[in-house]
N, C-alpha and C positions, 0 to 999 in steps of 0.2 A: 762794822766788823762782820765779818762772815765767820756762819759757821761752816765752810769747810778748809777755814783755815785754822779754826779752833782747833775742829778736830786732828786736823793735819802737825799742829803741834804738839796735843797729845802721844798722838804715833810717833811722833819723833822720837819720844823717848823710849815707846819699847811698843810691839805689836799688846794688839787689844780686842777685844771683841766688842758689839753696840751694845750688851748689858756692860760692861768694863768701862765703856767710855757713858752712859748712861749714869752711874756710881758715880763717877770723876765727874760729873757735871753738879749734880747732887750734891756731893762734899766740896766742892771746891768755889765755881761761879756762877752756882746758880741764883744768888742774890742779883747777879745783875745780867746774866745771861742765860738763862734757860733755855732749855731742849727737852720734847716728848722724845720717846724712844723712838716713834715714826720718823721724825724728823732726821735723828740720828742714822735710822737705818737707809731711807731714803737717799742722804748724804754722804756714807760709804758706797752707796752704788753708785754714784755718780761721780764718786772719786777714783772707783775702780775700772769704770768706764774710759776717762781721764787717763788713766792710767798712774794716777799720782799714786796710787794705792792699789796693793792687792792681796785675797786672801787665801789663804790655807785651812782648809779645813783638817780639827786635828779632831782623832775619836779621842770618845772614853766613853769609860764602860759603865753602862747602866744610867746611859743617856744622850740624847740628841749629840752629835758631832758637833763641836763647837766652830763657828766662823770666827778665824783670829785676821784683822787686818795688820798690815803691816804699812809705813809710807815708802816707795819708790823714791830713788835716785833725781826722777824729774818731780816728783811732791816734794822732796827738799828742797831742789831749786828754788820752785813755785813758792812753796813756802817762802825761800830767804828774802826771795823778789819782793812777797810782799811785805814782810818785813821793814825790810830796804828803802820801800816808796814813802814818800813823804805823806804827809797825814792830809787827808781830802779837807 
């Protein structure tokens, strides 16, 4: 399993940032699936690259502008696709 299909499922449900999806890794599957935060952020750039994914930086105040990604119309394909494929 990849993680930038992980992450690409998270996003599906709603934009997030790599401390957000870092949290959701943490509370969720990090028993059997682990991510450092490098990894994760590495992983959005390469999805944004892609194009599966892209982000918006939003302010606030009395702190660093947050990077929120979001999944692309062709990262939900991606995503269904692999979904979709049979199990290697």
């Amino acid at each position: 399993m990849s993680l930038e299909y992980a992450i690409l499922g998270f996003l599906n449900y709603r934009p997030l940032s790599g401390y957000d999806l870092k949290k959701i890794f943490d509370t969720s599957v990090r028993h059997f699936w682990p991510a450092d935060q490098s990894q994760i952020y590495r992983t959005l750039n390469r999805l944004t690259e892609r194009g599966w994914a892209e982000m918006e930086k939003v302010e606030q105040e009395n702190r660093p502008d947050r990077k929120e990604y979001s999944i692309t119309d062709v990262g939900r394909q991606e995503l269904q696709e692999w979904l979709s494929a049979p199990l290697p």
